[in-house]
N, C-alpha and C positions, 0 to 999 in steps of 0.2 A: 504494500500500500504506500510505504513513501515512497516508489520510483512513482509512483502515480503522482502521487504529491509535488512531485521534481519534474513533470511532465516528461518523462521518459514515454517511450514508443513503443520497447523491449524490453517484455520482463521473462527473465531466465525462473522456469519455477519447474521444480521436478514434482512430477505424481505418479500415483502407483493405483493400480487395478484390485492390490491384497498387501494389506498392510502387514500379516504376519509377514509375510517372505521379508527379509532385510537387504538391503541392498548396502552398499560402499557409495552412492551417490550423493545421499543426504540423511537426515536423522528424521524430519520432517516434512516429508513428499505429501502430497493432496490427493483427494482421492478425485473422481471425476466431479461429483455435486462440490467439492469444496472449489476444484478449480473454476466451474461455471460458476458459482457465488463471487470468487475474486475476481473476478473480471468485468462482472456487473458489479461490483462494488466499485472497481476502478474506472470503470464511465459513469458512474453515478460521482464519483470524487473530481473526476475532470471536468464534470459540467457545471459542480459546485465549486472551482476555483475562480478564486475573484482576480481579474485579472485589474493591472495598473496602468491606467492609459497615461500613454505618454503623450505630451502637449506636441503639438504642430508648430511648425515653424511661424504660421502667423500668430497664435496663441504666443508663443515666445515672447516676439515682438511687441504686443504687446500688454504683457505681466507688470511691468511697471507703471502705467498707465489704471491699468483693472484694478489692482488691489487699493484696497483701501483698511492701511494696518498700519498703525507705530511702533517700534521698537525703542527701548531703552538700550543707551547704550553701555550701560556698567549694572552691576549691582547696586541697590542701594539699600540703606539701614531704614528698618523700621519708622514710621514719621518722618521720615522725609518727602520734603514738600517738592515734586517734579515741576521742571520749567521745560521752554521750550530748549535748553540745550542739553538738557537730559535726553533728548529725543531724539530719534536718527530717521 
């Protein structure tokens, strides 16, 4: 489930048909229903990732213009009275 998470494409997953028999492959193989369950798990996770759009270059352009936000430029102590050169 985290390569799904990491939008991987290929997940290496070993399953087995009889869980008695032991295999040198893995300690933890699937059986048929576990592996259909993970796979609709992992398109149910892909469809549920939030993706982060990234701004356009006319958006870029302009961000300084659109926002409308102050920042202080240092820390300041408790009661202290902010001015305009406190501000950036």
């Amino acid at each position: 489930m985290q390569a799904a998470a990491l939008e991987q494409t290929v997940i290496e997953k070993h399953f087995t048909l009889n869980r008695i028999q032991r295999t040198g492959t893995t300690r933890h193989p699937l059986n048929p229903n576990e592996l259909k369950e993970m796979v609709k798990l992992s398109g149910i996770l892909k469809k549920a990732m939030v993706r982060i759009k990234k701004p356009s270059a006319s958006e870029l352009k302009n961000k300084i213009v659109a926002r409308r936000s102050i920042h202080l430029v240092k820390e300041f102590k408790k009661g202290h009275v902010i001015s305009e050169n406190d501000l950036q």
